[in-house]
C-alpha positions, -999 to 999 in steps of 0.1 A, spaced: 625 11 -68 601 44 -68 579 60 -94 593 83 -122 585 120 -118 595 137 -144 630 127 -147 635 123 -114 630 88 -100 612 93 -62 612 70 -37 584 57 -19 586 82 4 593 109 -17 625 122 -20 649 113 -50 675 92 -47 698 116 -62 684 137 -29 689 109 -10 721 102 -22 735 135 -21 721 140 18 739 110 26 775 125 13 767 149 32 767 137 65 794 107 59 831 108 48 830 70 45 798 73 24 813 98 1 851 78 5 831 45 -8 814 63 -35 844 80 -50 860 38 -46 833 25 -69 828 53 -98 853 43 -122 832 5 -117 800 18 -118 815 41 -147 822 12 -166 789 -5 -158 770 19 -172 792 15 -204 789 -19 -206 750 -19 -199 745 6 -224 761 -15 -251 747 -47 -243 710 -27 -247 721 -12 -279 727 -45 -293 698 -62 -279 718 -86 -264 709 -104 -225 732 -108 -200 737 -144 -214 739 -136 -249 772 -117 -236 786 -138 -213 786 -165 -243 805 -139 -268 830 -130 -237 833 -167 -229 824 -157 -192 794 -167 -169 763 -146 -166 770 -136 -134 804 -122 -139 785 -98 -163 757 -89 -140 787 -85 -115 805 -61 -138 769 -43 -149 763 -36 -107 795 -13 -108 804 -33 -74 830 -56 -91 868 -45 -102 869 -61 -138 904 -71 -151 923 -52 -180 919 -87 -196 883 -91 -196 874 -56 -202 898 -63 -230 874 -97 -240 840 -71 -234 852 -51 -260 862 -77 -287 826 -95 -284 816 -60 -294 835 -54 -325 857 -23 -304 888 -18 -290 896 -9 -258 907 24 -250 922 30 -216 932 67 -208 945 90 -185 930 128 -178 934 153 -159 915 155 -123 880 174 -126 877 166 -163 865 128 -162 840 119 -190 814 95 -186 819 77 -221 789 56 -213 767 82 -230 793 88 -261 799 49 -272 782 38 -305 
């Protein structure tokens, strides 16, 4: 990875990878195509990440509650892997929670990652 500065992570070379990222949309239509294919993945990678941390749980610990293997989770927790309705649907019982799927208007996407107890 890079070094944190301030609460920007830098690469080695010294540009952020937000920078880097952003430069790279930019100057590609199939970057920016491929990125807009994976957010609602890595959306619900972040979520997933976040809960497993919150409950002090590894990667194993889950996959045992979901009745899954550890890689399937680190697969899902990437945000490169299309999870089924189903086992989203297992994720959320071996957290005690429902799942909530819902549909908003364009431009006003949430990223519930940061708002899940």
């Amino acid at each position: 990875m890079g070094s944190t500065v301030g609460d920007t992570l830098a690469s080695p070379i010294g540009r952020s990878v937000v920078e880097a990222r952003e430069a790279r949309a930019a100057a590609s239509e199939a970057y920016r195509r491929e990125r807009a294919r994976r957010s609602p993945y890595e959306a619900i990678a972040r979520t997933v990440l976040k809960l497993r941390m919150d409950r002090d749980l590894t990667q194993q610990q889950l996959a045992t509650r979901v009745g899954t293997s550890h890689s399937q989770i680190a697969r899902i927790e990437s945000g490169q892997y299309r999870p089924t309705v189903e086992t989203l649907h297992r994720i959320a019982e071996a957290f005690d929670l429902d799942l909530d799927v819902d549909f908003v208007p364009r431009g006003r996407r949430e990223h519930r990652a940061t708002q899940v107890a």
